[in-house]
C-alpha positions in Angstrom: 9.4 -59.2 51.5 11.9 -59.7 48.9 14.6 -62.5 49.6 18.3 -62.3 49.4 18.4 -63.9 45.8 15.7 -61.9 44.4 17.3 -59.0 45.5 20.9 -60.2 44.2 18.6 -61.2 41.1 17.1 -57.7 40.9 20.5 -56.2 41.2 22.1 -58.2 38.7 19.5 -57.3 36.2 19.5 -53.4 36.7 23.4 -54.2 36.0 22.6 -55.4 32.8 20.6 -52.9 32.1 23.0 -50.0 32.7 25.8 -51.9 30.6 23.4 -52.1 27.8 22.8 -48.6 27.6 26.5 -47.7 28.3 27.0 -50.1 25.1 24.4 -48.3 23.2 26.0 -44.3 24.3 29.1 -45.5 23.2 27.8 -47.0 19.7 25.5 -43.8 19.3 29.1 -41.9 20.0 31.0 -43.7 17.6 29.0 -43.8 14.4 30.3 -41.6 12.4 27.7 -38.1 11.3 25.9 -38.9 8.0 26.9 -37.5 4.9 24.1 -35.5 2.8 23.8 -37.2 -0.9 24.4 -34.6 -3.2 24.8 -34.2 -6.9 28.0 -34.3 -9.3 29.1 -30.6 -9.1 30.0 -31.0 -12.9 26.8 -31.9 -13.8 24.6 -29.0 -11.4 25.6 -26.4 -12.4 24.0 -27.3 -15.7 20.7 -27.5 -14.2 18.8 -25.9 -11.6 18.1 -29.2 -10.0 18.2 -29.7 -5.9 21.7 -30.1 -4.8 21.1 -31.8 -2.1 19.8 -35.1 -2.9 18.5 -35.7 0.9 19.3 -38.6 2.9 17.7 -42.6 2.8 15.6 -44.3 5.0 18.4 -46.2 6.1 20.7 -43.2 6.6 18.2 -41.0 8.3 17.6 -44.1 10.6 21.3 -44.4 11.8 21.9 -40.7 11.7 18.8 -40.7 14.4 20.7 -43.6 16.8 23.2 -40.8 17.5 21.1 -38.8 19.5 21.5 -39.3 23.0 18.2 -38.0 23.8 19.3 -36.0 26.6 17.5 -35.1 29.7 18.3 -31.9 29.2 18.4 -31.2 25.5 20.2 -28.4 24.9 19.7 -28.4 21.4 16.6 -26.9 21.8 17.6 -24.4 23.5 19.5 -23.1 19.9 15.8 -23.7 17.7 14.2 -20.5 17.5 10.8 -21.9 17.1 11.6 -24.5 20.1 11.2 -27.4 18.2 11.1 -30.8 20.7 14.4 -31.7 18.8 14.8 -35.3 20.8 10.8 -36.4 20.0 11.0 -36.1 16.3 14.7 -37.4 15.7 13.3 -40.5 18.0 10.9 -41.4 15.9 12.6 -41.3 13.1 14.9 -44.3 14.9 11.6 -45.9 15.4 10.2 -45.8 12.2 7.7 -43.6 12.9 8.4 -41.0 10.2 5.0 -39.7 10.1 4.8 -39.1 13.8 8.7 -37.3 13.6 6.8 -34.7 10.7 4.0 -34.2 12.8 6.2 -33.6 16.0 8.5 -30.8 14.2 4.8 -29.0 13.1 3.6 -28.7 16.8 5.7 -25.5 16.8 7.3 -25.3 13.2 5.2 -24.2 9.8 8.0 -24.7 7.5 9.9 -27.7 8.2 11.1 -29.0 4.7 12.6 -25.6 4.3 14.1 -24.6 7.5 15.6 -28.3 6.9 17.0 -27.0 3.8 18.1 -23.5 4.2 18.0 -22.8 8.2 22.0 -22.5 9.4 21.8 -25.2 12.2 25.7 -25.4 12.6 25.1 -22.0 14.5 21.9 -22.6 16.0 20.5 -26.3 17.3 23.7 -28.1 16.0 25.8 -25.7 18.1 24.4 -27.0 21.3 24.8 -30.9 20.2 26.1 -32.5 23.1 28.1 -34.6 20.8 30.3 -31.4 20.6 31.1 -31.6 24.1 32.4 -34.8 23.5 34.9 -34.3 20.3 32.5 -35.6 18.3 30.2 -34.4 15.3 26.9 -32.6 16.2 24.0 -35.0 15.2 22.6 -33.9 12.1 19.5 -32.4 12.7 18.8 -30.5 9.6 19.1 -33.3 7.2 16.9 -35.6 10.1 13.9 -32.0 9.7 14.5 -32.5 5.6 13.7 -36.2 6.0 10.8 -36.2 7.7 9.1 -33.6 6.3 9.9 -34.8 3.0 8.7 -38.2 3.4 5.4 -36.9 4.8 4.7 -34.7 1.4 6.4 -37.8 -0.7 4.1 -40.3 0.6 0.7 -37.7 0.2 0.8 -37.8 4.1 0.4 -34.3 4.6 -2.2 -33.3 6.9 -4.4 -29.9 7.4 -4.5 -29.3 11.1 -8.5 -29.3 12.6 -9.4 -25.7 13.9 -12.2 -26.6 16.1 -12.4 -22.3 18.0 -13.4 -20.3 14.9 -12.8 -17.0 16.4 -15.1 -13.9 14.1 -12.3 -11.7 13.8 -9.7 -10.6 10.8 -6.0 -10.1 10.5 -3.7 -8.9 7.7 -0.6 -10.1 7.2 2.0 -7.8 5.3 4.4 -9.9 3.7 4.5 -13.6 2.6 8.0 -14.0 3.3 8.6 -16.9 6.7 7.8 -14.3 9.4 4.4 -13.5 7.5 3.9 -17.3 6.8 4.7 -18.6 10.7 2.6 -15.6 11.7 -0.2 -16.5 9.3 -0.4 -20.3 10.2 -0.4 -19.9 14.2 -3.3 -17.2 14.0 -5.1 -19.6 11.5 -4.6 -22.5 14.3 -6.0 -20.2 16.9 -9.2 -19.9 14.7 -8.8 -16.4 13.2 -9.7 -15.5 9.1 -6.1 -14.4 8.2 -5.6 -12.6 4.6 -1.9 -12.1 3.9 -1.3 -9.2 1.5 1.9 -10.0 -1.0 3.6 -7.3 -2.9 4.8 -9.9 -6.0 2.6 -12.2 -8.0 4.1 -15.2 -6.2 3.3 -16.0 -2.9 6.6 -16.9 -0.6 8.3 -13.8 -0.3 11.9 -13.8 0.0 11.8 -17.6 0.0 10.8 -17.4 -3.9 12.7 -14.3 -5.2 16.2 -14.4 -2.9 17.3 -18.3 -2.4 17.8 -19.9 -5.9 15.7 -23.7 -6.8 19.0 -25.4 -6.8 18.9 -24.8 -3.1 15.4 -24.0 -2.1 12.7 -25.8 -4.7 9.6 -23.6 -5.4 7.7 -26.7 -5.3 8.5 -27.5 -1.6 7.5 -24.0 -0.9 4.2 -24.3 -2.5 3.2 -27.7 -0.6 3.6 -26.0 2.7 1.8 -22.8 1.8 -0.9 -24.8 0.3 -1.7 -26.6 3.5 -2.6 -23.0 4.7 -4.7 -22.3 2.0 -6.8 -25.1 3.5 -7.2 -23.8 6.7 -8.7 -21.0 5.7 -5.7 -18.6 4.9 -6.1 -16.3 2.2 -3.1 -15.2 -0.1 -3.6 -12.3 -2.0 -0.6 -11.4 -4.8 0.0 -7.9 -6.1 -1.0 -5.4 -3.3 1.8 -3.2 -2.0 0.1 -2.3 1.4 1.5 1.7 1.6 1.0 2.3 -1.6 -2.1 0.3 -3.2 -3.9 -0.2 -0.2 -3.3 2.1 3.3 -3.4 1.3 6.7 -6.5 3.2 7.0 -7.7 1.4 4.4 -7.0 -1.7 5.9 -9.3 -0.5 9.0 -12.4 0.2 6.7 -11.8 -3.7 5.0 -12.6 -5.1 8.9 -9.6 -6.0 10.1 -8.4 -6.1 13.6 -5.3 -6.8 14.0 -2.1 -6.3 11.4 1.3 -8.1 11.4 4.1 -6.4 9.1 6.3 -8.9 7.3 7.6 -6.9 4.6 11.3 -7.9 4.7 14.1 -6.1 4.0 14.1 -5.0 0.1 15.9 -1.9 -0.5 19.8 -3.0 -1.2 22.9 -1.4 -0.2 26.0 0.0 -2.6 28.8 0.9 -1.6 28.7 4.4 -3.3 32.5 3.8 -5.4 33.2 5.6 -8.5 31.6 3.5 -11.7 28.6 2.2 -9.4 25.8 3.4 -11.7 27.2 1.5 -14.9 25.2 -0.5 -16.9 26.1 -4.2 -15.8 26.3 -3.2 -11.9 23.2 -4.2 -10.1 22.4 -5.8 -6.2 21.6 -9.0 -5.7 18.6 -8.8 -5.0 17.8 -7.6 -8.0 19.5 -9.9 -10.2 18.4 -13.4 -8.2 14.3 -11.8 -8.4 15.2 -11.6 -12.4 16.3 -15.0 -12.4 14.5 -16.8 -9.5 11.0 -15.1 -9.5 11.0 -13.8 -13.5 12.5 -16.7 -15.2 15.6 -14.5 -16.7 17.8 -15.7 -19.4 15.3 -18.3 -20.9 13.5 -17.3 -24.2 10.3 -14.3 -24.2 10.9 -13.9 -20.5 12.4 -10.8 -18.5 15.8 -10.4 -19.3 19.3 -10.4 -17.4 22.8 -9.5 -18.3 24.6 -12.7 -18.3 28.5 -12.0 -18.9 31.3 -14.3 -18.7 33.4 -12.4 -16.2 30.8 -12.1 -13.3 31.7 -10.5 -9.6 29.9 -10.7 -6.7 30.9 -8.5 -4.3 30.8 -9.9 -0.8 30.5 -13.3 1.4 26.7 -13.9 3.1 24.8 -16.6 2.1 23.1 -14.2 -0.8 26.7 -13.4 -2.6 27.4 -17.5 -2.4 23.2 -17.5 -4.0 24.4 -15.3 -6.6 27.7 -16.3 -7.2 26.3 -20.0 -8.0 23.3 -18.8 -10.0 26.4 -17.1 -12.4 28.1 -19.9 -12.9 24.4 -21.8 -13.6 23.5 -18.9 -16.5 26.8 -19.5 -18.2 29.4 -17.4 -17.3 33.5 -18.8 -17.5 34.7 -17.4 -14.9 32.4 -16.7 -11.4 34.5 -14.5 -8.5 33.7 -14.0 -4.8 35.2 -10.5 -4.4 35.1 -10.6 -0.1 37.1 -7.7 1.8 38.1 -10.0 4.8 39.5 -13.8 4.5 37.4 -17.1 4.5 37.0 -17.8 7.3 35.8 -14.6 8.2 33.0 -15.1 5.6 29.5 -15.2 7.0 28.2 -17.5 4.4 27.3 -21.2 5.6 30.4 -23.4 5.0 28.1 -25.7 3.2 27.4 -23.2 0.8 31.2 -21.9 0.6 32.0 -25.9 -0.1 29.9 -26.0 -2.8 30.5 -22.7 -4.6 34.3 -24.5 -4.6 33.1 -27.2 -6.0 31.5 -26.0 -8.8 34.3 -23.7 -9.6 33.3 -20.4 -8.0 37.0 -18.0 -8.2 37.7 -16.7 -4.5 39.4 -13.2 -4.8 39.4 -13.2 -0.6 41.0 -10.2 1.0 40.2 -7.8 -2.0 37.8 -5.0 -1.8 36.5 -3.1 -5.3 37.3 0.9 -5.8 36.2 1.8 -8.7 34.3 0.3 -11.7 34.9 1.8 -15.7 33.0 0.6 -18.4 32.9 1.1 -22.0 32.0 4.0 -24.5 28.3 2.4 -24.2 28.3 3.0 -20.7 28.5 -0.6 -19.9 31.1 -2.0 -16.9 34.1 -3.9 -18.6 36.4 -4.2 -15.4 36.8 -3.0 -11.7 39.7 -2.0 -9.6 40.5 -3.9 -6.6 42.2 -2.8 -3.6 44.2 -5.7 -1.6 43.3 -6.0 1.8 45.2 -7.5 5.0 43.7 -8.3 8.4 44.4 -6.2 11.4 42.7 -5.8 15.0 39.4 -7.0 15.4 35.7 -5.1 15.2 33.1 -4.4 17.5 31.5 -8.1 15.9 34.5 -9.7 16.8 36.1 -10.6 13.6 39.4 -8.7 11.9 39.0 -5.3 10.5 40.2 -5.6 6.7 43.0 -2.8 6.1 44.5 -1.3 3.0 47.4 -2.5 1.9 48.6 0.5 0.2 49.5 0.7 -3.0 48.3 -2.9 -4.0 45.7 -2.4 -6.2 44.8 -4.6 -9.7 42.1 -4.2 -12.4 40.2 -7.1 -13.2 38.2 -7.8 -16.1 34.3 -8.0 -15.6 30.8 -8.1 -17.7 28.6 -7.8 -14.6 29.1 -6.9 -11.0 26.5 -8.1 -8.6 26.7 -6.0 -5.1 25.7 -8.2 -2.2 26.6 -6.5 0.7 23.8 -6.4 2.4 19.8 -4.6 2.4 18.1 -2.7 4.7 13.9 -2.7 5.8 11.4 -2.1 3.3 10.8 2.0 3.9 7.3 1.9 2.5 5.2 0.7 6.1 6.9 2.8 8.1 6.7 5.8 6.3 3.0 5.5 5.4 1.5 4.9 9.1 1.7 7.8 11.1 3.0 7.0 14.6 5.0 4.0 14.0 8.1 3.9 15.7 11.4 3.4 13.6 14.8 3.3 14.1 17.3 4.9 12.8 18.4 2.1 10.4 14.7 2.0 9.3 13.8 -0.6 11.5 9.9 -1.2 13.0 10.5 -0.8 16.8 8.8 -3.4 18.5 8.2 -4.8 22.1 11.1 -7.8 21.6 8.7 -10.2 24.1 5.6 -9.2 22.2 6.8 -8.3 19.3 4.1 -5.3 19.5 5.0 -1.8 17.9 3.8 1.4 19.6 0.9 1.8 17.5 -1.3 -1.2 19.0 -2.8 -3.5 16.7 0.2 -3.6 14.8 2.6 -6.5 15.5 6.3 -6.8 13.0 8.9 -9.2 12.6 11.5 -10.4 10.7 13.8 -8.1 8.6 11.5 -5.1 9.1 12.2 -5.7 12.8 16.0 -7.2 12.6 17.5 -5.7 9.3 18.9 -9.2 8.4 17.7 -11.9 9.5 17.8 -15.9 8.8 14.8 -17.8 7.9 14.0 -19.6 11.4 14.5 -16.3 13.0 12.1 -14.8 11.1 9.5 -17.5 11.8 10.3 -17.3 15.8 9.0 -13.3 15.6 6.2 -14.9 13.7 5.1 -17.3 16.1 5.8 -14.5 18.9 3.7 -12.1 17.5 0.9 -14.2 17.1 0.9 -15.3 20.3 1.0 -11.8 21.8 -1.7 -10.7 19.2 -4.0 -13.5 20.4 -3.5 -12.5 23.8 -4.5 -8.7 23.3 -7.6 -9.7 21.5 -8.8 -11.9 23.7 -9.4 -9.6 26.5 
């Protein structure tokens, strides 16, 4: 039986113990968020180089003291894919950098690009409990970048062992992130997975829509080529409903079929001048650039301009918009109907758009284009807008302010306000259920469409959707898939 001094002693001790961890909160509390290293805006956008340099060993390391490592880590409640947030970020206080990597793959296929391109401010950020507190989230984003970056820098990359070989095929539509996540768990579980891409480059909207400066091709290719060697194969230049059929699809063996195809088809706003020569969506004028190699000598050509619009405020308009100013024109303009802070894009993108000189024409809405005797645009009329009562998504409905209207000057108008789902799967398989937006109607749990070996996600499911989003119907649908044909 323990005496009256070892038990003072024992008491004494679990006081020091608490104080030291009190004195640790409060340090991980007080250290200020790390700041990403980025390059000299003056100097970018003369290049298509990364802008965001990443963080140091030493920065990443103090970054990862911040995290309290909850009991209950709410942050993981805002990851999509339900990455173990606290596991990886603690190693990477540890040193263990390798180990953090391998923790973020247990349930993520795309780490060093959701750490680049994923929103976490409005997803596992969001639910920081530093927030609660007054302080800055702990930057989780730049802590996924790390990691999986310092695996693929230091060749530490590894192809997970499939020891179930399961003799049964799937076909994946799409190689955008909901084909990729969908892909990589079904090749875990052991099943021969073909994915089926319309383009002759393999990563879907993560090649043609998000520009190098933000999204390297390269860091794409390392992670698709770790599913090459499990046994994924990627085939480039089949546009499944109109090459090959559903039915055809049947007859080649395969068993199961997940539909990825994104959301292609823009939107226009239907205004008077629309069909000018120099008008074009922005999805067609980043897959020139990004995917085609545009602008640069014997490659597919793109009307440059100095006076460049882009009509709207997501995170493709702020793509756009920077890519403009990056081929040369003088002067770059956001033309967005409502005010910034209304704008959808990521505030890290708005920040550096500003930086790099982008013109903001907030609260302005275009009219009307007219263009030249060659039928080419030369300016556009914009209305002035003013806020007033709020919409159904919560933020204020622009309104006319009438009579204030302006022409601008312009070479090229890119239209970026928005795209809807890929028409050509659901109106090539009869039976499939869609909505009245075009959408695939799925099971939202299973992710499983009324006819039943076909699973969908991702914009063909949501319309518009962020990268990890896409990626959570991914994993979703392969779960549910595997589950239906293993009965």
């Amino acid at each position: 039986m323990a005496t009256t001094e070892q038990l003072k002693s024992e008491r004494a001790q679990a006081w020091r113990e608490e104080l030291r961890k009190s004195k640790n909160a409060k340090a991980r509390t007080e250290t200020p968020r790390v700041k990403m290293n980025e390059l000299d805006p003056k100097y970018r956008i003369t290049n298509n180089e990364e802008v965001n340099s990443g963080l140091t060993v030493e920065q990443a390391q103090s970054e990862a003291t911040r995290c309290l490592d909850c009991a209950n880590p709410t942050c993981m409640q805002g990851c999509p894919v339900s990455i173990n947030i606290p596991k990886f970020i603690k190693n990477i206080e540890r040193g263990e950098f390798s180990l953090a990597a391998q923790a973020i793959k247990e349930t993520s296929s795309l780490p060093a690009v959701c750490g680049r391109v994923c929103p976490q401010e409005k997803q596992c950020e969001s639910k920081c409990i530093h927030l609660k507190m007054g302080k800055d989230a702990v930057a989780i984003g730049y802590l996924e970048r790390f990691a999986a970056d310092y695996e693929r820098d230091n060749g530490l990359m590894q192809v997970p062992v499939i020891d179930n070989k399961i003799d049964k095929k799937i076909a994946v539509v799409g190689s955008g992130p909901a084909g990729l996540a969908f892909a990589n768990d079904m090749a875990k579980y052991g099943y021969n997975v073909t994915v089926f891409e319309a383009l002759h480059e393999i990563g879907g909207v993560l090649k043609y829509g998000i520009p190098e400066f933000r999204l390297p091709n390269v860091i794409v290719d390392a992670e698709i080529n770790i599913m090459r060697q499990m046994g994924v194969e990627f085939i480039p230049n089949v546009v499944v409903g109109k090459t090959i059929s559903y039915d055809d699809l049947h007859e080649m063996g395969f068993d199961g079929i997940f539909v990825g195809s994104g959301a292609g088809l823009p939107r226009f706003m239907n205004i008077k001048g629309e069909n000018l020569i120099g008008v074009m969506s922005a999805n067609e004028y980043l897959t020139r650039i990004n995917l085609m190699d545009a602008g640069r000598a014997g490659s597919t050509p793109v009307l440059k301009g100095k006076n460049i619009a882009i009509i709207g405020g997501g995170n493709t308009a702020m793509d756009s918009v920077r890519t403009a100013k990056r081929m040369g024109a003088d002067r770059a303009m956001i033309v967005y109907r409502r005010s910034l802070e209304e704008m959808p894009a990521r505030v890290e993108e708005i920040h550096h758009a500003m930086e790099e000189g982008v013109e903001f024409l907030t609260l302005h809405n275009p009219i009307e284009y007219a263009g030249d005797e060659k039928g080419r645009v030369t300016k556009m009329l914009l209305q002035k807008m003013e806020l007033g009562e709020p919409d159904a998504s919560g933020r204020r409905s622009p309104v006319e302010i009438p009579g204030a209207q302006e022409w601008v000057d312009v070479d090229v108008v890119v239209v970026s306000v928005g795209v809807s789902p890929n028409p050509l799967i659901p109106s090539s398989i009869s039976g499939l259920q869609v909505s009245r937006w075009g959408t695939v109607i799925v099971n939202e749990e299973t992710m499983q469409s009324d006819v039943a070996d076909i699973f969908a996600g991702g914009d063909i499911v949501r319309g518009g959707a962020t990268v990890i989003l896409a990626m959570g119907d991914g994993r979703r649908a392969a779960a549910s898939m595997h589950e239906a044909l293993s009965k």
